[in-house]
C-alpha positions as CSV (number, residue, x, y, z in Angstrom):
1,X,-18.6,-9.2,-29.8
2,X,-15.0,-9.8,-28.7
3,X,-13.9,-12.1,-31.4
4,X,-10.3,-10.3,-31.6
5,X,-8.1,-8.6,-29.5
6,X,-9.5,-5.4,-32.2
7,X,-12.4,-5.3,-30.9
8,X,-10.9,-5.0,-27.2
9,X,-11.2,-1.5,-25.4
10,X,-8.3,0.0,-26.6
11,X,-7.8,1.7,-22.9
12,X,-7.4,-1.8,-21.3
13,X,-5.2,-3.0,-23.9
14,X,-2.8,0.1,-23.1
15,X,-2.4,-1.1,-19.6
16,X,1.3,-1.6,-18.6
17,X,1.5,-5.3,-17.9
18,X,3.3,-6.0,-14.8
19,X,6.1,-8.0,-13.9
20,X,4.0,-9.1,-10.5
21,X,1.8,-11.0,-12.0
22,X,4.6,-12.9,-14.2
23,X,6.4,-13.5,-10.7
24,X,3.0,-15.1,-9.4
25,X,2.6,-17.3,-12.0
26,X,6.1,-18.5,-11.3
27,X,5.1,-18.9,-7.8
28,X,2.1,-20.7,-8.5
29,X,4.2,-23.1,-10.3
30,X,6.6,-23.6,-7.7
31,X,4.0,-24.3,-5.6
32,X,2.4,-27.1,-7.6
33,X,5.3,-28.7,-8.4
34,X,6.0,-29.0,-4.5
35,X,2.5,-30.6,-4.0
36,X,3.0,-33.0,-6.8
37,X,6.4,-34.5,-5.2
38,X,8.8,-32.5,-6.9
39,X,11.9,-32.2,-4.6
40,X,12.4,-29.4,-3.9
41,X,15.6,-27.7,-1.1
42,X,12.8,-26.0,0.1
43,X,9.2,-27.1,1.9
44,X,7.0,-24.2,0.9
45,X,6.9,-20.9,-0.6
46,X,7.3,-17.8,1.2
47,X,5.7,-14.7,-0.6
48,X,6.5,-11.2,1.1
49,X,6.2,-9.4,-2.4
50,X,3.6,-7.3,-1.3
51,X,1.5,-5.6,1.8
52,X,-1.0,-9.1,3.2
53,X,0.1,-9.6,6.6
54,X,-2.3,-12.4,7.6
55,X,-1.4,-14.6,4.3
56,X,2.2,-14.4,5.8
57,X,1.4,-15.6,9.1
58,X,0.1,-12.6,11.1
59,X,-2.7,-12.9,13.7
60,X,-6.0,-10.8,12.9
61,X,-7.1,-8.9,16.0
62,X,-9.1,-11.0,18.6
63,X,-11.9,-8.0,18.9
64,X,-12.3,-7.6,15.3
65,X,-13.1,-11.0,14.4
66,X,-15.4,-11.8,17.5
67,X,-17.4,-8.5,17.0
68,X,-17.4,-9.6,13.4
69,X,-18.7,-13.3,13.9
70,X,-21.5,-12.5,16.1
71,X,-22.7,-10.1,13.6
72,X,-22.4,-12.9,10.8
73,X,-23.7,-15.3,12.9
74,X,-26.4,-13.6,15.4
75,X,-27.6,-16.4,17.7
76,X,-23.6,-15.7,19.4
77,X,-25.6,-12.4,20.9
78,X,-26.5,-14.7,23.6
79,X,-22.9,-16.6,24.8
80,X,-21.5,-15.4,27.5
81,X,-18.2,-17.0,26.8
82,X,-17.6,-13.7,24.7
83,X,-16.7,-10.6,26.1
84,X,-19.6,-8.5,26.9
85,X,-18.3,-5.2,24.7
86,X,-18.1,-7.6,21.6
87,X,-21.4,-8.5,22.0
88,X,-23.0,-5.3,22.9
89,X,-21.0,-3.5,19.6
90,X,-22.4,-6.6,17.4
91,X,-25.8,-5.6,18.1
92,X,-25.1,-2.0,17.6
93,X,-23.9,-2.9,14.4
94,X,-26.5,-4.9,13.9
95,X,-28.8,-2.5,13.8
96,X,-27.3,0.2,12.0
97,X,-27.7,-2.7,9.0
98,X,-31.4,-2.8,7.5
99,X,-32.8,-5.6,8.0
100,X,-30.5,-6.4,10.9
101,X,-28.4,-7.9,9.0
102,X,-25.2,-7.6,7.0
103,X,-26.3,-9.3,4.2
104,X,-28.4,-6.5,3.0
105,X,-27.2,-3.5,0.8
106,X,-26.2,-0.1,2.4
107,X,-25.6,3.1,1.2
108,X,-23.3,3.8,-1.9
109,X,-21.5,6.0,-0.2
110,X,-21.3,3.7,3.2
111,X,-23.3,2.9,6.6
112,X,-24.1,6.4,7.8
113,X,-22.9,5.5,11.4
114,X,-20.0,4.4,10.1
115,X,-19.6,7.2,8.5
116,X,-19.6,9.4,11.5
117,X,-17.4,6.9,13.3
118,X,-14.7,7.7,11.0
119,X,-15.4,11.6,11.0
120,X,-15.0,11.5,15.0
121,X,-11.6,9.4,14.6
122,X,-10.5,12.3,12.1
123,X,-11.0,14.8,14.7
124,X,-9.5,12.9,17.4
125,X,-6.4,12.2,15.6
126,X,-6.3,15.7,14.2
127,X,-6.5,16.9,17.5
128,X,-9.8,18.9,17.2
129,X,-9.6,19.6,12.9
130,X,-13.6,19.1,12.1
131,X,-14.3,16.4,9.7
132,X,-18.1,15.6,8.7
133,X,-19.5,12.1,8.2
134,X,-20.9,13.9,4.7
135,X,-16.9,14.1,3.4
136,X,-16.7,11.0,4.1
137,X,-17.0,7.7,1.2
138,X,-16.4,4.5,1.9
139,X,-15.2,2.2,-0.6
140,X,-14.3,-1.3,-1.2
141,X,-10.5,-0.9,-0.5
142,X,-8.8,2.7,-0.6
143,X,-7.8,1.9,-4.5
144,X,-11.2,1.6,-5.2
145,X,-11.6,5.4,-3.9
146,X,-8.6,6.3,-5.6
147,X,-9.9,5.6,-8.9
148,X,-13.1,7.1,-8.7
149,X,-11.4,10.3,-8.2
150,X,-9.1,9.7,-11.2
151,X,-12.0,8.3,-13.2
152,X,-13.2,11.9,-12.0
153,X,-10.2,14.0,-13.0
154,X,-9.2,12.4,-16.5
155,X,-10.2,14.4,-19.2
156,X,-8.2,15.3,-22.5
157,X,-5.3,13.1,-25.0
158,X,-1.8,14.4,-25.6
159,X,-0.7,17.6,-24.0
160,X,-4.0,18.5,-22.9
161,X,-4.6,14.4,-20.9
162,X,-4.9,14.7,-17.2
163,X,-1.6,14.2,-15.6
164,X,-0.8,13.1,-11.5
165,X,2.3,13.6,-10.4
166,X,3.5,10.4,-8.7
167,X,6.7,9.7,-6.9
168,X,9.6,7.2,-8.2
169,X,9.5,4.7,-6.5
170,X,5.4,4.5,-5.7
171,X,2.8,1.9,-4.6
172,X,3.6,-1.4,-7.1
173,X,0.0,-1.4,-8.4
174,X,-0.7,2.5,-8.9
175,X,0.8,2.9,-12.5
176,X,-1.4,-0.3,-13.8
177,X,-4.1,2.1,-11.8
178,X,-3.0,5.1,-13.4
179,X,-3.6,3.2,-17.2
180,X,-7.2,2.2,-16.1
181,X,-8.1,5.5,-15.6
182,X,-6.8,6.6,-18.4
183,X,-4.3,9.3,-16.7
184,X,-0.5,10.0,-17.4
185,X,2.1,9.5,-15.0
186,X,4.2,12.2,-14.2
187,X,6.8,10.9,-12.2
188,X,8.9,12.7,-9.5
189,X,11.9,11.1,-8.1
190,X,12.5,10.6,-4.3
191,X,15.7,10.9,-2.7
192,X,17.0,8.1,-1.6
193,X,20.6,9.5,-0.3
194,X,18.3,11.0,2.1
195,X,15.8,8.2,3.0
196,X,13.5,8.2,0.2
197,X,13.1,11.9,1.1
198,X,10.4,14.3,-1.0
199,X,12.2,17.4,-2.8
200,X,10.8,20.7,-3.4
201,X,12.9,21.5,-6.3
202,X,12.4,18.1,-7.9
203,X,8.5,18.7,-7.2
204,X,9.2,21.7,-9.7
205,X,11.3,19.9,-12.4
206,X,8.8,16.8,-12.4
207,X,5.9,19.6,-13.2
208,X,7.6,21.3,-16.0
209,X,9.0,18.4,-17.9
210,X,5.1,17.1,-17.4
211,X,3.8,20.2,-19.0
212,X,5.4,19.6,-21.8
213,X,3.0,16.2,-22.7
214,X,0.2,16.4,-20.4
215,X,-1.7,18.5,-18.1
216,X,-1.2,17.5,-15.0
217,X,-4.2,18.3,-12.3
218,X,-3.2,16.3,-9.6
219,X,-0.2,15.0,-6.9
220,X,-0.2,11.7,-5.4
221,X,2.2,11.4,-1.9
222,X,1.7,8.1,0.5
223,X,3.3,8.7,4.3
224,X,4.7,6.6,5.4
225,X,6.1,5.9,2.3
226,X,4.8,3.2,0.2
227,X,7.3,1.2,-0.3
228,X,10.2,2.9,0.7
229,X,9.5,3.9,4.7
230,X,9.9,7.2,4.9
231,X,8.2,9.5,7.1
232,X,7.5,13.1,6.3
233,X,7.7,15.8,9.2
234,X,5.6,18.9,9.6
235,X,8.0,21.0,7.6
236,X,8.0,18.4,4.8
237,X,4.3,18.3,4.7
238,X,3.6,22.2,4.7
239,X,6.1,22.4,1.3
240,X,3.6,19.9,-0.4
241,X,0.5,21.7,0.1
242,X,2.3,25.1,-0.4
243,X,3.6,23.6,-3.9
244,X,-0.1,22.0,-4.3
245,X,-2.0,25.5,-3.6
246,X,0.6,27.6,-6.1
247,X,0.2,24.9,-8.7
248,X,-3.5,24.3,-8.3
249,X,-3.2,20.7,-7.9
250,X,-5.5,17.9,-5.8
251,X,-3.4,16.2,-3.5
252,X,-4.4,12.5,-3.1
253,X,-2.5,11.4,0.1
254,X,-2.6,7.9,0.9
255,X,-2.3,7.7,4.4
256,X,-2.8,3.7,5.1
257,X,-0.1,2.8,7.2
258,X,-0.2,6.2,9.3
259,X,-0.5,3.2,12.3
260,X,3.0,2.3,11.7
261,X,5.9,4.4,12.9
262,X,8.7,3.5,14.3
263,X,11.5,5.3,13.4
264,X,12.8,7.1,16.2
265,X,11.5,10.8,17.0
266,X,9.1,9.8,14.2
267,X,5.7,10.5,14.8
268,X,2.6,10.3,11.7
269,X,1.2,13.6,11.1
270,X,-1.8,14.0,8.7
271,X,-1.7,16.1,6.0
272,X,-5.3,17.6,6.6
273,X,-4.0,18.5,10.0
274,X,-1.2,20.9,8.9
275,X,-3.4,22.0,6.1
276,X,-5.9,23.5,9.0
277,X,-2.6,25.0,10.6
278,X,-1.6,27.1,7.7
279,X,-4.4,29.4,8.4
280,X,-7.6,30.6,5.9
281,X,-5.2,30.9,2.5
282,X,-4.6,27.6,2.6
283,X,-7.2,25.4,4.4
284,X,-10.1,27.1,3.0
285,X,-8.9,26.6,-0.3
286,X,-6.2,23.4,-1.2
287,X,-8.4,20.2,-2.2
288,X,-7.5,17.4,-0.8
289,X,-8.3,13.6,-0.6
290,X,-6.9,11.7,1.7
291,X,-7.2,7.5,1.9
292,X,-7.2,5.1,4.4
293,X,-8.0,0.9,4.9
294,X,-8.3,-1.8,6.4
295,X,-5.0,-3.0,4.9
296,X,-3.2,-0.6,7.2
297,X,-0.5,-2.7,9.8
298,X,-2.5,-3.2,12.8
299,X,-5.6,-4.4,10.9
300,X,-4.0,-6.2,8.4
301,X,-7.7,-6.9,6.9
302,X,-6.4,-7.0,3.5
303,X,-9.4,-9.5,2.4
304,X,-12.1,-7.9,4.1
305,X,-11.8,-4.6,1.1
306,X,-12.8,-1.4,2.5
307,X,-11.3,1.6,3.0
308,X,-12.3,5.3,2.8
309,X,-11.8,8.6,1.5
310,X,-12.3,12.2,2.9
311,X,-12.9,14.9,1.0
312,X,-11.3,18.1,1.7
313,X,-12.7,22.0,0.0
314,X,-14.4,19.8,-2.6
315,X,-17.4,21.7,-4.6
316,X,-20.4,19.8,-3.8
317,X,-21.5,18.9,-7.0
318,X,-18.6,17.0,-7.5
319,X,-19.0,15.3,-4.4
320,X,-22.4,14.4,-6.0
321,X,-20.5,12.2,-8.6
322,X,-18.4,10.9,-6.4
323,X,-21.6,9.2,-4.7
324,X,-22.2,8.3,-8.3
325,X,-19.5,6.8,-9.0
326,X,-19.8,4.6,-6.2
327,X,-23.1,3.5,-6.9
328,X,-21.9,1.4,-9.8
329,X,-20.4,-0.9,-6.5
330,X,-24.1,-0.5,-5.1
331,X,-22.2,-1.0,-2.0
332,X,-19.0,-2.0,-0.3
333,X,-19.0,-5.4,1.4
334,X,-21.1,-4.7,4.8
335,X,-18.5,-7.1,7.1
336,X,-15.5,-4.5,5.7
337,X,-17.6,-1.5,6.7
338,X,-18.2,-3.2,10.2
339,X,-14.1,-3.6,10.5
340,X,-13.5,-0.2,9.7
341,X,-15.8,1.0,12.3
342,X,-14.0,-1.1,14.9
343,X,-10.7,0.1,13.6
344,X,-11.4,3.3,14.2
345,X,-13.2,2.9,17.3
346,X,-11.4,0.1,18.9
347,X,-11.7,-0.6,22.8
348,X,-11.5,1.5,25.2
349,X,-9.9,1.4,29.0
350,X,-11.9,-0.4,31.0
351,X,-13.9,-2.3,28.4
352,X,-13.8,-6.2,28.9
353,X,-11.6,-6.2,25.5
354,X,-9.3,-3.4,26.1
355,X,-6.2,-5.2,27.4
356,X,-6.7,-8.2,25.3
357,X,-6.5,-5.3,22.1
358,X,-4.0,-3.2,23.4
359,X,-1.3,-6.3,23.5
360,X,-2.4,-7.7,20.3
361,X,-1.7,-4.0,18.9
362,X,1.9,-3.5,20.6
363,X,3.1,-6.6,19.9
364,X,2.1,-6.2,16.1
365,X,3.7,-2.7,16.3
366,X,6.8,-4.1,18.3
367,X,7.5,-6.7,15.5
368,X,7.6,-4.5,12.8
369,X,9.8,-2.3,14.3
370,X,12.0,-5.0,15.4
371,X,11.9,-6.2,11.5
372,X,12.7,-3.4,10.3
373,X,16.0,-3.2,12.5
374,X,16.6,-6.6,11.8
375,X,16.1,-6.6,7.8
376,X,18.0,-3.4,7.4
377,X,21.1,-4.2,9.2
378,X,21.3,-7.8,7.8
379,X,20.5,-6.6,3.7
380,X,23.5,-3.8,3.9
381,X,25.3,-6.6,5.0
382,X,25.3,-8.6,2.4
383,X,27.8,-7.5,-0.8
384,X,26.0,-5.7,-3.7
385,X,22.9,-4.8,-1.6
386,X,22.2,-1.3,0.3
387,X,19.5,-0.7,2.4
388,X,17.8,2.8,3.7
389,X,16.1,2.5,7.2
390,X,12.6,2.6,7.0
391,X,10.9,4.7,9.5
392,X,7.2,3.6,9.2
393,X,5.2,1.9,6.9
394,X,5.8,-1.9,6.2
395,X,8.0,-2.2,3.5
396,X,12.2,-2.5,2.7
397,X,13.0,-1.6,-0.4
398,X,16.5,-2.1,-1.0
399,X,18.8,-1.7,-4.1
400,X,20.8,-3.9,-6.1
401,X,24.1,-3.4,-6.8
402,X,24.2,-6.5,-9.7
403,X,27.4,-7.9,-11.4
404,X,27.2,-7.1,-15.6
405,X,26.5,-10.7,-16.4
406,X,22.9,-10.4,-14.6
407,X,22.2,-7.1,-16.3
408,X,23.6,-8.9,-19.5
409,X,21.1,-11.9,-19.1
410,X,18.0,-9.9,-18.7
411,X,18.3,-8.3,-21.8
412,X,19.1,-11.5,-23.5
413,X,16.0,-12.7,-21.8
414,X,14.2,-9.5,-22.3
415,X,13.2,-8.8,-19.1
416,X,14.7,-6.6,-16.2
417,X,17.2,-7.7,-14.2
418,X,15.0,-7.2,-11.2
419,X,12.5,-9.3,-12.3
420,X,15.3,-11.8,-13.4
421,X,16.8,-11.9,-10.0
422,X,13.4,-12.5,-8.2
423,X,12.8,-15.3,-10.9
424,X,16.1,-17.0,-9.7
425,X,15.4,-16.6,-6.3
426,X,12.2,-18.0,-6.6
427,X,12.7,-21.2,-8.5
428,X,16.3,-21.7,-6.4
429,X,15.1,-20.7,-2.3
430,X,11.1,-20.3,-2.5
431,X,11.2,-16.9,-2.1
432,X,8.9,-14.8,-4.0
433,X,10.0,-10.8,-3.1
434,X,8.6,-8.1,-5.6
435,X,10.6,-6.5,-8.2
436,X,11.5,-2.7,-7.7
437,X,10.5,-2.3,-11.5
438,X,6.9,-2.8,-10.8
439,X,7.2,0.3,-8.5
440,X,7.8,2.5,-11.1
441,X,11.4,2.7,-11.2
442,X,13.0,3.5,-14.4
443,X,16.3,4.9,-13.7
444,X,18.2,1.9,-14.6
445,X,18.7,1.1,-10.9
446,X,17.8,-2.2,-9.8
447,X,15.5,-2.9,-6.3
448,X,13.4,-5.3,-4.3
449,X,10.7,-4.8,-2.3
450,X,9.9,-6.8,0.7
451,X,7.0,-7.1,3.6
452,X,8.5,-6.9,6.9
453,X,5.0,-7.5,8.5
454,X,6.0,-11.0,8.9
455,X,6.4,-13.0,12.2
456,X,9.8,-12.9,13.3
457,X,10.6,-16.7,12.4
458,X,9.6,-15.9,9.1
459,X,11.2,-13.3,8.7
460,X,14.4,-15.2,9.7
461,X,13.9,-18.1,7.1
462,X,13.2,-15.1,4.6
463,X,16.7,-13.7,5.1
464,X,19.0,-17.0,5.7
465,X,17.1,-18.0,2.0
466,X,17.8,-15.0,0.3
467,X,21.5,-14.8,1.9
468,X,22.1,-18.1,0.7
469,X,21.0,-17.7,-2.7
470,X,22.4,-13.9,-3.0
471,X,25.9,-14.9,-1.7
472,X,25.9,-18.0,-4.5
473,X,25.0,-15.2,-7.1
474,X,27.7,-13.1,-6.3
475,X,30.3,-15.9,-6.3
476,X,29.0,-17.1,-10.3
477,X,29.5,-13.7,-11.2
478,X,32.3,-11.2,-11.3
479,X,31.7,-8.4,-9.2
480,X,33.6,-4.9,-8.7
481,X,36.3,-5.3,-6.0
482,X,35.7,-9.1,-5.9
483,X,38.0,-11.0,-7.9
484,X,36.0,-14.0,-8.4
485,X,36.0,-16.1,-11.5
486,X,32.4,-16.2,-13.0
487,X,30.5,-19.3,-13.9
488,X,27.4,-19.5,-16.3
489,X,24.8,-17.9,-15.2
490,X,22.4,-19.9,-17.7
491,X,23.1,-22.9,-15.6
492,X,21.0,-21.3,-12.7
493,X,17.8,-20.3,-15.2
């Protein structure tokens, strides 16, 4: 029975509640209250808080969805109104599925040609590195994979519970992640004076302090950066795995958005392909895991959960219980299987589909970029805002320079000021961002995060909104080198 909140698991009820899910209500509300008449200076809600490109407007791929529909639908084997490489990879789909069809089960661990399909895209984009379909488990989303492997690491309470390191600022939902599993967070500050940069020495300082409550096993790293852009280079990436292999930690690299760079003389570069270039000492012996989804830029497949994990120098009986773990999904949904395989293997030149694909893909990468130029040159702009440039990924994640009487308000109110100043500019503009709270950040700075992998118009009525209402903020408040005359901020709440 759970007749109490006693008798609830006292793991879940030591979950972190986040400020997200408070902002969504509010945007929920707003959104109701439009549809019921209320006037409103606004038409409609515009939510970029977090990484779902097609619920902001984005087009999915053309290839993707038409491979997909003839697989869901079968009899569209025979129209010749579809491109003859859609058709002919349906039906090899097809009948990797049992039963032919993709409403039957599959492996725990995934469709073994899909499987192999990601191996060979490992080795192509590694330039040559072998990767084996057997290291490879797919999962329904790469969170889903994340956890089993914490589920797999936690172990102990007090000093001797399973620690991760985990950079400050991180992925929004990876401390609520973190609770689930029953793991401590370690944290390890980026460097924002140098764009979000990852420090060796802080690397150090973030594993001592940690030893002295937990026992951390583990280091989690996302390139590009989740959500703060940055992109690591070779030399970056080769002090991680040297700090990993000295310390005897797993690295868990989350590598979802390794299709989106654009800074300039930025390039992605996998971890497991510097690993394999550090000779014998290191790649026969650092454990790695690294992650990758559907959710990534180009694919923008948020909805379609699946994503997969390879396993690097793992010990095959605990590979074993990864597989077990996963059984308790039985499977991952067969049409998010299907997707990855297409991501991974997407046309080719000279395949019916192949220019149709390639401009879809360009002009996706070429609006992000453009964004991200855009957004950063137009937030440092504005007074009591400060923006790094993002070199990949599809996140800004700016700071907040706020006046006292915000900072003043959210305690009255009891919540950050963050979260207070994404409240505001929700109920005032219709703009729901996400609060750089939720992203672990507990320096007593104050930060938003933003999508960028918007459409351009969007992304346009995004900024004039949150100009309008950040300029008005500014003016009710008194603000260091403005000598403005505050109003009541209560008014505004």
């Amino acid at each position: 029975m759970m007749s109490s909140l006693q008798h609830l698991n006292p793991t879940v009820k030591g979950i972190r509640e986040s400020a997200h899910s408070g902002l969504q209500s509010l945007a929920a509300h707003v959104t109701q209250e439009i549809a019921q008449g209320v006037q409103k200076p606004f038409k409609e809600v515009i939510d970029i808080s977090s990484g779902d490109p097609h619920k902001a407007g984005m087009k999915p791929i053309s290839f993707v969805r038409q491979v997909l529909a003839v697989c869901l639908h079968p009899e569209l084997l025979g129209n010749k109104t579809l491109p003859l490489d859609v058709r002919l990879r349906a039906q090899r789909l097809l009948e990797v599925c049992d039963g032919g069809s993709v409403g039957s089960y599959t492996d725990s661990s995934g469709i073994p040609h899909v499987r192999q399909s990601i191996a060979e895209f490992i080795m192509r984009r590694d330039v040559g590195v072998h990767s084996h379909a057997k290291d490879v488990f797919i999962s329904a989303g790469s969170q889903r994979g994340l956890m089993v492997i914490l589920k797999l690491l936690a172990s102990g309470e007090g000093d001797t519970q399973t620690g991760v390191l985990t950079p400050r600022p991180c992925p929004h939902t990876l401390p609520t992640l973190l609770d689930d599993a029953g793991v401590a967070l370690v944290p390890y500050q980026l460097m924002e004076d140098r764009g979000w940069a990852v420090d060796l020495s802080e690397l150090h300082h973030a594993l001592k302090c940690g030893r002295g409550g937990c026992n951390p096993r583990a280091i989690y790293i996302s390139n590009p950066g989740t959500p703060t852009g940055h992109v690591q280079d070779w030399e970056s990436i080769e002090e991680v795995i040297r700090f990993a292999a000295a310390e005897r930690l797993l690295l868990l690299v989350d590598e979802v958005y390794q299709d989106s760079v654009y800074g300039q003389g930025k390039e992605f570069i996998s971890f497991k392909r510097v690993l394999f270039e550090m000779g014998k000492e290191y790649s026969g012996t650092v454990q790695m895991v690294s992650l990758h989804s559907l959710s990534s830029a180009c694919m923008g497949e948020c909805g379609l959960r699946a994503g997969y994990m390879e396993l690097v120098n793992m010990d095959p009986e605990v590979t074993h219980f990864v597989d077990t773990m996963l059984c308790t999904d039985i499977s991952s949904p067969v049409t998010g299987q299907l997707a990855l395989d297409l991501m991974v293997n997407p046309p080719r030149p000279g395949d019916p589909s192949n220019d149709t694909y390639t401009q879809e893909i360009l002009l996706i990468q070429a609006t992000l970029s453009q964004n991200a130029q855009q957004a950063h040159e137009f937030l440092n702009d504005l007074p009591g805002m400060s923006s790094q440039q993002a070199k990949g990924g599809i996140y800004l994640y700016p700071r907040l320079h706020l006046p006292s009487e915000i900072i003043e308000k959210a305690k009255e109110l009891e919540v950050e000021a963050c979260v207070l100043y994404c409240q505001m500019l929700l109920k005032e503009e219709g703009v729901f961002l996400g609060a750089g709270c939720q992203n672990g950040e507990t320096t007593g700075k104050h930060y938003l995060r933003l999508c960028i992998l918007v459409p351009a118009d969007t992304l346009e009525e995004v900024l004039a909104r949150l100009a309008s209402f950040h300029l008005r903020l500014m003016d009710m408040c008194p603000y260091p080198d403005r000598g403005v005359k505050g109003r009541d901020i209560g008014d505004t709440l």
